[in-house]
C-alpha positions as CSV (number, residue, x, y, z in Angstrom):
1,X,103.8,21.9,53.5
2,X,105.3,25.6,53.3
3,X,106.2,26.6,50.2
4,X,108.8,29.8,49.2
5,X,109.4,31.6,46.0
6,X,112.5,32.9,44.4
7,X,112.9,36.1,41.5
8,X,115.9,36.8,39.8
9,X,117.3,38.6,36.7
10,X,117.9,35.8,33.6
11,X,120.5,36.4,31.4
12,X,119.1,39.5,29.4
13,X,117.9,41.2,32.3
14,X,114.5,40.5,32.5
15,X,112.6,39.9,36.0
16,X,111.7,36.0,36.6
17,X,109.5,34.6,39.5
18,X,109.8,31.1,40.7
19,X,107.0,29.6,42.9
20,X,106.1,26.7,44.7
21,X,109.7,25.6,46.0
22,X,109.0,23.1,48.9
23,X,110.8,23.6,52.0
24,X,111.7,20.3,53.1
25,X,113.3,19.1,56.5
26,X,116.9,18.9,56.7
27,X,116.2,15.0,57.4
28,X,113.9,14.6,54.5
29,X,114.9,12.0,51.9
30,X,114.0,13.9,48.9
31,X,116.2,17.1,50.0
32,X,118.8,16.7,47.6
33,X,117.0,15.7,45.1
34,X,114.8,18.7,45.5
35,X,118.1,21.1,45.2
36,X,119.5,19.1,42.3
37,X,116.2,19.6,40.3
38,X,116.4,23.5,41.2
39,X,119.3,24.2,40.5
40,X,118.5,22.4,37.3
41,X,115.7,24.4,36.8
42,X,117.1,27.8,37.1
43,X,119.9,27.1,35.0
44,X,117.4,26.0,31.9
45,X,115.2,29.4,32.9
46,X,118.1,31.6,33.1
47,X,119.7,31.3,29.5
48,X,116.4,31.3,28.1
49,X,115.6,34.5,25.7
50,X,112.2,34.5,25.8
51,X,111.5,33.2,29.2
52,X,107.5,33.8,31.1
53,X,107.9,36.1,34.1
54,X,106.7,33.5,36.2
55,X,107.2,29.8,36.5
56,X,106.0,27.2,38.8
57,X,108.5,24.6,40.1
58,X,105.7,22.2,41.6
59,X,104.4,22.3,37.8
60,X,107.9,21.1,36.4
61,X,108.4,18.5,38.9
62,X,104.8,17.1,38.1
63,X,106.6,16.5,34.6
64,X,110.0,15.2,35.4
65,X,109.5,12.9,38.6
66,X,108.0,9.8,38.6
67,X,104.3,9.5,40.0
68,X,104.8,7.7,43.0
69,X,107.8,10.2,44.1
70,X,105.9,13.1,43.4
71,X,102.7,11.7,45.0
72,X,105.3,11.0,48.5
73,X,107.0,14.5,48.1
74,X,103.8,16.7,48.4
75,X,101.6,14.4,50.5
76,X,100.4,16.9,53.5
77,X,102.1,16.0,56.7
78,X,100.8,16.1,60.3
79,X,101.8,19.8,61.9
80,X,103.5,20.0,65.6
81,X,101.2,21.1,68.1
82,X,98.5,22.0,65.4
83,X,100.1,24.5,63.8
């Protein structure tokens, strides 16, 4: 599974680093959901005033999804042609 990472400015100006963001298929069942919850989750870090400089979104998800969702969202997947 790739993964991407996101930084942005929060709301008093201070640098904040996202990682672990799955990249999901545009197919993928769990796409939506996966948007919802970041969107969710940038909002909370944004208005924060003492945030951490860097977060992991895989880490939050591990808390707020149930186990069997997050156990089918990050199984590893077979790769086209080995790649």
């Amino acid at each position: 599974m790739l993964f991407k990472s996101l930084e942005f400015k929060n709301v008093v100006g201070q640098k904040v680093k996202v990682t672990d963001i799955p990249v999901l298929e545009e197919d993928n069942p769990y796409k939506f959901m996966i948007q919802v919850r970041l969107q969710t989750f940038i909002t909370s870090i944004y208005f924060e005033k003492n945030p951490k400089k860097c977060y992991s979104f895989k880490d939050y998800l591990k808390r707020v999804l149930k186990w069997p969702d997050y156990k089918q969202l990050f199984e590893a997947g077979e790769l086209k042609h080995n790649a």
